[in-house]
C-alpha positions as CSV (number, residue, x, y, z in Angstrom):
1,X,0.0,0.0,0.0
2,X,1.1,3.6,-0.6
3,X,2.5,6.0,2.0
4,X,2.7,9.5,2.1
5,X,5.1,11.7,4.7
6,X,5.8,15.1,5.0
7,X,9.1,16.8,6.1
8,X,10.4,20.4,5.9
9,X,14.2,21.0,4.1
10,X,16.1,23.1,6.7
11,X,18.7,23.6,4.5
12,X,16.0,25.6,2.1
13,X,15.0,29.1,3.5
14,X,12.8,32.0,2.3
15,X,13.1,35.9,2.7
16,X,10.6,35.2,6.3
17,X,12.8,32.3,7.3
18,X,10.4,29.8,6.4
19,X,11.7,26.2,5.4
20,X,9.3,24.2,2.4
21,X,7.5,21.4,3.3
22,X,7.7,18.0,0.9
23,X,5.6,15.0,0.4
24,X,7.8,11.9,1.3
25,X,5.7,9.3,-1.4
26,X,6.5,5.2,-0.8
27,X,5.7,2.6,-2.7
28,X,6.8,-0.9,-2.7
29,X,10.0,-0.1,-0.6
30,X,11.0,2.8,-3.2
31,X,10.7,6.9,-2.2
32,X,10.3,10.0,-4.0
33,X,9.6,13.4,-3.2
34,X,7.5,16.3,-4.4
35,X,6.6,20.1,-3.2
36,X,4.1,20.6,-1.9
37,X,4.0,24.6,-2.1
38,X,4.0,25.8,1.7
39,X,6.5,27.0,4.2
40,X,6.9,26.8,8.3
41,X,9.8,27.6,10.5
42,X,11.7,25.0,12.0
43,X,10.7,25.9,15.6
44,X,6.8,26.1,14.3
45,X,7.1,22.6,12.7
46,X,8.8,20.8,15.9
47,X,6.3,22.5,18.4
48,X,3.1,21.6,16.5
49,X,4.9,18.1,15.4
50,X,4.8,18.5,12.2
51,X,1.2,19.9,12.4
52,X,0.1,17.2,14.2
53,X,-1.3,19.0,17.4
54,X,-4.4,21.2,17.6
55,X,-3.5,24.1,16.3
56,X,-5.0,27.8,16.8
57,X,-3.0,30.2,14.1
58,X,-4.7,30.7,11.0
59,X,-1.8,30.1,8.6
60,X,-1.2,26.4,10.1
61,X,-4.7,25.4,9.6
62,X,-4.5,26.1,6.1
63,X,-1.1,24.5,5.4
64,X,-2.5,21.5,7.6
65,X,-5.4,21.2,5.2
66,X,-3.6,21.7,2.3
67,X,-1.3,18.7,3.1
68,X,-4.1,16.4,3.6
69,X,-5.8,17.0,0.6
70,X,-2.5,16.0,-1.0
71,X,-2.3,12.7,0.9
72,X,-5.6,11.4,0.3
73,X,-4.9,12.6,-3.5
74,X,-2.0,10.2,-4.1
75,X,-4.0,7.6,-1.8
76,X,-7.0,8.3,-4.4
77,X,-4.4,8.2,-8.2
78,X,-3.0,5.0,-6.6
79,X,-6.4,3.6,-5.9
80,X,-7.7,4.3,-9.3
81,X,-3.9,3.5,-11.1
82,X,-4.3,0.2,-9.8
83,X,-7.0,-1.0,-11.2
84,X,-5.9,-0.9,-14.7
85,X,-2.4,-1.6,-13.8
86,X,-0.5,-3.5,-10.6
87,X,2.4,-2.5,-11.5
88,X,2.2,1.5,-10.7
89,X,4.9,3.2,-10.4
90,X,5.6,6.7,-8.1
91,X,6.3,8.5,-11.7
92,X,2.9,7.7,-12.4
93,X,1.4,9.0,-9.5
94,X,3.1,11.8,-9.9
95,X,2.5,12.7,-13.5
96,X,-1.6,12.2,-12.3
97,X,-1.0,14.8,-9.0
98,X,0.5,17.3,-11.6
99,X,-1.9,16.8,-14.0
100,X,0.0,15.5,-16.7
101,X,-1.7,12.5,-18.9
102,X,-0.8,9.2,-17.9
103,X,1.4,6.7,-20.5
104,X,-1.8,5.3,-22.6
105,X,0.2,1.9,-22.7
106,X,-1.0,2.2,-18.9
107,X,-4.6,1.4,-19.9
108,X,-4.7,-2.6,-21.4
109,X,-7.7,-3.4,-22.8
110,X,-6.5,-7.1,-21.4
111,X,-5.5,-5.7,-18.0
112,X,-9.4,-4.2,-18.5
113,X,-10.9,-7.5,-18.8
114,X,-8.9,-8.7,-16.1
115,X,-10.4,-6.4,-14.0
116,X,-13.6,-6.5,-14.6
117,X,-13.8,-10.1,-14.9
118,X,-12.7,-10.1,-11.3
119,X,-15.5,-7.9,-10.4
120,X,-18.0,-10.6,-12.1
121,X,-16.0,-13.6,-10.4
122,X,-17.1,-11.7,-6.9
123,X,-20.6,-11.0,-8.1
124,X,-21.1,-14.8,-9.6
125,X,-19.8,-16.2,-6.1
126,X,-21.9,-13.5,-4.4
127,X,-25.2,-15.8,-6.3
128,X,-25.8,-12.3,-8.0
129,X,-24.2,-13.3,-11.8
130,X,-24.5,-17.0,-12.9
131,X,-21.7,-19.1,-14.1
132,X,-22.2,-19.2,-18.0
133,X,-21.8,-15.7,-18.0
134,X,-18.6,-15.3,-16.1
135,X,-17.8,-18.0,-18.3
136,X,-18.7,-15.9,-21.5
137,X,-16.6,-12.9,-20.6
138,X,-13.5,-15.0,-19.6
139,X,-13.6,-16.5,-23.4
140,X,-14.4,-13.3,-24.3
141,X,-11.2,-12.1,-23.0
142,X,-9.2,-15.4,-24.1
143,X,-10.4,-14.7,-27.9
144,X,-9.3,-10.6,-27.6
145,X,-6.0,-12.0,-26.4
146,X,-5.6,-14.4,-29.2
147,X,-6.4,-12.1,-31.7
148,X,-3.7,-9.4,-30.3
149,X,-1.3,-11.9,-29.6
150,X,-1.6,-13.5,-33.2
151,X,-2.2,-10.2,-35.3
152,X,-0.4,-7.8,-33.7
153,X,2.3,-10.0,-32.1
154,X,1.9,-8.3,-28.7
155,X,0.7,-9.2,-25.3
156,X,-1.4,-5.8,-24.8
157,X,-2.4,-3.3,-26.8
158,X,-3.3,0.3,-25.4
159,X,-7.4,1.3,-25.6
160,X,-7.0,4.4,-27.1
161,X,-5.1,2.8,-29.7
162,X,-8.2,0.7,-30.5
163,X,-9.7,1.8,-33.9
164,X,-12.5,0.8,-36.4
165,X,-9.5,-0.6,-38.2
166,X,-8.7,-3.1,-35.2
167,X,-12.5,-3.5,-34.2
168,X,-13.7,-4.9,-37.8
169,X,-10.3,-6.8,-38.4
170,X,-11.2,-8.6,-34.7
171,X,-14.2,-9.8,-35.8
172,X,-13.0,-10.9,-39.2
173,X,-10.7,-13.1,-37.0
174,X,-13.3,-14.4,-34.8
175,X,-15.5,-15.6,-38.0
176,X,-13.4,-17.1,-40.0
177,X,-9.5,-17.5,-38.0
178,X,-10.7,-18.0,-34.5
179,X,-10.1,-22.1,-33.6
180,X,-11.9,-24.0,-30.9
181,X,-11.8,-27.2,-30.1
182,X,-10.9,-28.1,-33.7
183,X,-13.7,-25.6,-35.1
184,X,-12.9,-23.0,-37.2
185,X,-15.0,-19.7,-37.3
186,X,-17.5,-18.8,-34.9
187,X,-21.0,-17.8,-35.8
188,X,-22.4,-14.4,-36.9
189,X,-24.7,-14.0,-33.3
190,X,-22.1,-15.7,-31.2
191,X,-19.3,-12.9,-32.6
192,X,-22.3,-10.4,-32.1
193,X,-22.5,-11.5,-28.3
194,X,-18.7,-11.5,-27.8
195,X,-18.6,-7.6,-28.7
196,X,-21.2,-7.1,-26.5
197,X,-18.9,-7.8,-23.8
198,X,-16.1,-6.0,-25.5
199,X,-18.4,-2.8,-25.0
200,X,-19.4,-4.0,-21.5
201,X,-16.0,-4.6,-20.2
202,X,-15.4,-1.0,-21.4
203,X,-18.4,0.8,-20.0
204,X,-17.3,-0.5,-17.1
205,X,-13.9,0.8,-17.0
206,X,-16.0,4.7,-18.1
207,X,-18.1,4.3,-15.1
208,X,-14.6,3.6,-13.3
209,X,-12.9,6.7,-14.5
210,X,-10.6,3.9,-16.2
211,X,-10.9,5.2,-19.9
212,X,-12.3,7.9,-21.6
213,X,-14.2,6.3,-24.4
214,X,-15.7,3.0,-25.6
215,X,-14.1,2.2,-28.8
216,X,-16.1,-1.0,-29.8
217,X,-19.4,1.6,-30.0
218,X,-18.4,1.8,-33.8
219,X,-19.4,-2.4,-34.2
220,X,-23.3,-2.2,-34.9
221,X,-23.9,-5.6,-36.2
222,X,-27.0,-7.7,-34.7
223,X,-28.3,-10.9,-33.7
224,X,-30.0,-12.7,-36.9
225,X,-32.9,-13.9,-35.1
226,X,-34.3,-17.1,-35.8
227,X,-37.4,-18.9,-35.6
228,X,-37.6,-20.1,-32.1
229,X,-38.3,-23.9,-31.7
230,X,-41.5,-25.0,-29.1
231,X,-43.1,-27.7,-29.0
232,X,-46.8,-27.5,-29.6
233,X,-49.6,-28.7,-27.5
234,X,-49.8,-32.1,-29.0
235,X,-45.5,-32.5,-28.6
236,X,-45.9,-31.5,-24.9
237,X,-48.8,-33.8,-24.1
238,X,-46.7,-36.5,-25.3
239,X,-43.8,-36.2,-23.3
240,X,-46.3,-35.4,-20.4
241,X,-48.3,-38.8,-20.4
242,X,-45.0,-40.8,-21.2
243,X,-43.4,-42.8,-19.1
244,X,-40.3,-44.1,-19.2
245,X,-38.5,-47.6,-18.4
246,X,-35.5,-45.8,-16.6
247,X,-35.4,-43.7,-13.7
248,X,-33.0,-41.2,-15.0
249,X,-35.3,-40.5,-18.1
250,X,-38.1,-39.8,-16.1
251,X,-36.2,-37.1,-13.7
252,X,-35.1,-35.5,-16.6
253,X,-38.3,-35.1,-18.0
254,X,-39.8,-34.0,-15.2
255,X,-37.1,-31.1,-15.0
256,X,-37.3,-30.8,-18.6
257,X,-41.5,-30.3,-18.3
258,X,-40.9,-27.9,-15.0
259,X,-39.1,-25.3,-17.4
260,X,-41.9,-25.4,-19.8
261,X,-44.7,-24.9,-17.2
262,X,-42.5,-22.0,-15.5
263,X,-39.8,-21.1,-18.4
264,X,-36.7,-21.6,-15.5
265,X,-34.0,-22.7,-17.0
266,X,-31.7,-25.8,-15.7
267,X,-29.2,-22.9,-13.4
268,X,-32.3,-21.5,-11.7
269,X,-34.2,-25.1,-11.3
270,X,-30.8,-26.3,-9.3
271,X,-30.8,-22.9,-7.2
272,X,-34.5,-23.8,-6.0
273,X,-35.7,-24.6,-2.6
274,X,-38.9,-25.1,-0.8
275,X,-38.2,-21.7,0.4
276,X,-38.7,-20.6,-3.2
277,X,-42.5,-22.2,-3.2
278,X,-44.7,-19.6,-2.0
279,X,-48.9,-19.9,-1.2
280,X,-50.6,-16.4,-1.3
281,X,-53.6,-15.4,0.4
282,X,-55.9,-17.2,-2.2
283,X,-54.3,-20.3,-1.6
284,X,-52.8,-20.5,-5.0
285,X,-49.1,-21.4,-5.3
286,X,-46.1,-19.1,-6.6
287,X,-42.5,-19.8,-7.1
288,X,-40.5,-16.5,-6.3
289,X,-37.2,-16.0,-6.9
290,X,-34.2,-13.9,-8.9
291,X,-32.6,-15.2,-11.7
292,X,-29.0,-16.4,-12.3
293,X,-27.8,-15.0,-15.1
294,X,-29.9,-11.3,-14.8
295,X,-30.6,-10.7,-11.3
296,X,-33.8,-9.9,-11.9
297,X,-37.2,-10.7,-9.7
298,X,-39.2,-13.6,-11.3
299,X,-42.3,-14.5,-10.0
300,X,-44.2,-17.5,-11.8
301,X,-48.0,-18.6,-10.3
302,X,-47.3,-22.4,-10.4
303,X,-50.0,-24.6,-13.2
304,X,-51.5,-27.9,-12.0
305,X,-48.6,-29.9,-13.8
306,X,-46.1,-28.2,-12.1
307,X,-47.8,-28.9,-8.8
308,X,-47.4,-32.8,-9.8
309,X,-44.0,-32.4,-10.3
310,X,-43.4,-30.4,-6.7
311,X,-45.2,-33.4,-4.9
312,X,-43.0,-36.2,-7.0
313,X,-40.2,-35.1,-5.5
314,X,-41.4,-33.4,-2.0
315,X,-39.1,-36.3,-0.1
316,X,-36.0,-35.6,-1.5
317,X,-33.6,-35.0,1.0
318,X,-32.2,-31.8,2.0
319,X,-34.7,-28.6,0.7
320,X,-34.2,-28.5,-3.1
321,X,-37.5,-28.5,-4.8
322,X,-36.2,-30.9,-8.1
323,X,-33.5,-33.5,-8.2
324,X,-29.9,-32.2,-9.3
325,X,-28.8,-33.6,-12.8
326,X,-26.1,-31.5,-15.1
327,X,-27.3,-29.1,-18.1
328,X,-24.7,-31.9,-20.1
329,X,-26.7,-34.9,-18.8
330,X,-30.2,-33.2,-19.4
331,X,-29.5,-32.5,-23.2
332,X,-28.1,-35.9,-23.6
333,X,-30.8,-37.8,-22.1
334,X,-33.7,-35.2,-24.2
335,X,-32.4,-36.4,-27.2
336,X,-33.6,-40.3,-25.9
337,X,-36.5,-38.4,-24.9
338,X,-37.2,-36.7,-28.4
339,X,-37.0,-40.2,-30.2
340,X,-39.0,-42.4,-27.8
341,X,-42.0,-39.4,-28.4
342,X,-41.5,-39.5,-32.1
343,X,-40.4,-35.7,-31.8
344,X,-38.1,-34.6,-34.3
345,X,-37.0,-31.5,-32.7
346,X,-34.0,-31.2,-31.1
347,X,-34.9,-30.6,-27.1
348,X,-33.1,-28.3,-25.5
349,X,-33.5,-26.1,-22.3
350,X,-34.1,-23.1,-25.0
351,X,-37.1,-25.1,-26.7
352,X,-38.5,-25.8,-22.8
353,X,-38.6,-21.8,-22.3
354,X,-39.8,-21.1,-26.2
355,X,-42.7,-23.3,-25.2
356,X,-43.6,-21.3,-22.4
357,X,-42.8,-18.2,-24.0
358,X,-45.9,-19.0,-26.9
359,X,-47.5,-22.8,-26.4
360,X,-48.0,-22.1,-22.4
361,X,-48.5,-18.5,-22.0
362,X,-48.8,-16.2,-25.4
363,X,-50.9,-19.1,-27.3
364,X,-53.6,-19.0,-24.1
365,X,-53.9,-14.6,-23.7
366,X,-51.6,-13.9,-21.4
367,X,-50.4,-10.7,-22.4
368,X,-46.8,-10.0,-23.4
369,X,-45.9,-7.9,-20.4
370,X,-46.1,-10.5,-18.1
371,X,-44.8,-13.7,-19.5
372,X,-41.8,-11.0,-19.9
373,X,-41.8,-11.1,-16.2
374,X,-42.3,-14.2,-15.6
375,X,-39.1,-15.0,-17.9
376,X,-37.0,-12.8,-16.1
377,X,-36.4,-10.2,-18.6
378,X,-35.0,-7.0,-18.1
379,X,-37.0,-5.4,-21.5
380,X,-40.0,-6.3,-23.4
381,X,-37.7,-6.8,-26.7
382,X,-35.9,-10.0,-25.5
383,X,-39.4,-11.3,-24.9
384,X,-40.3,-11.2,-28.6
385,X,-37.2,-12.8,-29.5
386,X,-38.9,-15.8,-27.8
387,X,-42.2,-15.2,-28.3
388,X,-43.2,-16.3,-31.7
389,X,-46.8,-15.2,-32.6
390,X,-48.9,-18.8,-33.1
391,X,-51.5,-19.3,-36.2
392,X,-53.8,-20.2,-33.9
393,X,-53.5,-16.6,-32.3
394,X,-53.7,-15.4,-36.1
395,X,-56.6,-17.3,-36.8
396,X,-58.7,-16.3,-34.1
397,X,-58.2,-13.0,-34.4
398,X,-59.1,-13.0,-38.2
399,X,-62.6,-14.8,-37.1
400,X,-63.6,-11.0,-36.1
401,X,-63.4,-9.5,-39.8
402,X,-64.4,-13.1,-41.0
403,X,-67.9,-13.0,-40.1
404,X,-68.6,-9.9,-41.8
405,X,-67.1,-11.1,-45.7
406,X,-69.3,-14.6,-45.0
């Protein structure tokens, strides 16, 4: 940690005898000194020590509180320097004190990420950020690296010195360069997420005082959106009146049918407890809880085959709500699922909440606004990208004008 003491030069003297008085600066075991633009007399200095007593004349009061606006400045540069960059050097806080600009190859857009993935690690083991997404950002950071690393043979690069030259040349790498487990290329919405986090990580070092500017604000490219995949009415009655010959197929789609009924996906079912099942004053049942992956309040009034499910399991031990099987194992056994229904969609946690989003909620009335709720969302607009609007909604809404061209 820094340190900053003050001493006066007695070998230094003005016209009214007064010696100057210097910040002392120490960092890491290394010293250096600075002015800090007042004088005292030797006798003054030693019977106040070194302003340390209360003290009545004017003049003293202000010099005292001119010094310790200077200390808890440095303390305040180092603080901020550091975040960017552990290795801060005393020239550096000095060049900040004096107002000089600090070296831009200070601010590392990988140093950044760094950071701020740190802050995300704290918040995911805080239960406020879920897993994937720490795990998004930290590849997110991996594939930046790469890219600078392999382009630009370095192992930073300064953010000021990121341009529309280096933003659209990054994602040229990520689509067709980038390599991952033997894969070449990463998808158009996949390179559209990544950059999200680009901007993200550097929003976060604005709101830090960190940089200046976001320079991925230039990369406007969205998500393609494509038609979401739910099961209809008839797919989900299948799966609900089967029953299977193994144990682990029928826990599975019992977890797989709770996301359907309440659009949680597999992170949030695991987080659940009988804490999380809630009966209102009407006697009906709620699950109410926030979110893993955005925080956000998500209360879901619990349908009759949910209830089933609930009851199933009510004598597991411990207080989860639903047994604990891996997002891995789920998709793996859906696919056994999908074959023994004769459904020739691929199952998936996504199609589970797509089938919420439109088969359970949209295709019965409820309005838009709340299954967004429900779902967790933080805006309408993410809603939609699930929601796909049914024929049958179509078709009995063109019954109206229907009647009158009979």
């Amino acid at each position: 940690m820094i340190k900053t003491y003050f001493f006066i030069k007695t070998d230094k003297r003005n016209s009214k005898g007064e010696s100057p008085i210097y910040a002392k600066i120490e960092l890491q075991g290394k010293t250096s000194t600075l002015s800090t633009g007042k004088y005292i007399t030797k006798d003054r200095w030693d019977v106040t020590n070194k302003l340390k007593n209360t003290l009545r004349v004017t003049s003293e009061k202000n010099c005292k509180t001119t010094l310790n606006i200077i200390e808890s400045k440095i303390e305040s540069i180092y603080l901020e320097l550091v975040k960017v960059n552990s290795n801060v050097t005393l020239n550096d806080i000095k060049n900040q004190l004096s107002g000089k600009k600090p070296k831009s190859t200070k601010i590392d857009i990988i140093k950044l990420f760094e950071n701020h993935n740190n802050y995300f690690k704290r918040k995911f083991e805080a239960g406020e950020r879920s897993k994937a997404s720490l795990q998004k950002y930290n590849r997110a950071k991996g594939l930046l690296y790469n890219f600078i690393s392999l382009k630009h043979r370095k192992t930073s690069f300064n953010v000021v010195d990121i341009d529309n030259t280096f933003v659209y040349e990054l994602e040229s790498f990520l689509k067709y360069e980038s390599t991952f487990k033997s894969k070449i290329g990463i998808n158009h919405n996949s390179v559209v997420k990544y950059f999200q986090c680009f901007k993200t990580v550097c929003n976060y070092g604005i709101k830090r005082n960190i940089i200046s500017k976001n320079p991925f604000l230039s990369y406007d490219e969205k998500l393609i959106i494509k038609e979401a995949i739910f099961l209809t009415q008839d797919e989900l009655h299948r799966i609900e009146k089967k029953t299977f010959s193994t144990e682990r197929l029928n826990r599975v789609k019992d977890i797989f049918l709770f996301s359907c009924f309440t659009s949680y996906a597999p992170i949030d079912i695991k987080n659940l407890t009988k804490s999380n099942l809630i009966k209102d004053n009407d006697g009906d049942y709620w699950i109410k809880t926030n979110r893993a992956k955005t925080t956000i309040k998500s209360n879901v009034p619990l349908l009759p085959p949910v209830l089933k499910i609930i009851d199933k399991y009510s004598d597991l031990e411990g207080d989860k709500l639903l047994p604990n099987i891996s997002n891995q194992k789920i998709n793996e056994y859906l696919k056994e699922i999908a074959d023994l229904c004769n459904i020739e969609k691929k199952l998936t946690h996504y199609v589970a909440r797509h089938t919420f989003a439109t088969t359970v909620t949209l295709g019965n009335g409820v309005a838009i606004e709340n299954v967004s709720s429900m779902m967790g969302h933080t805006r309408i607009t993410m809603t939609q990208h699930y929601a796909k609007v049914l024929d049958s909604n179509i078709k009995n809404d063109m019954k109206k004008p229907k009647s009158k061209y009979a």
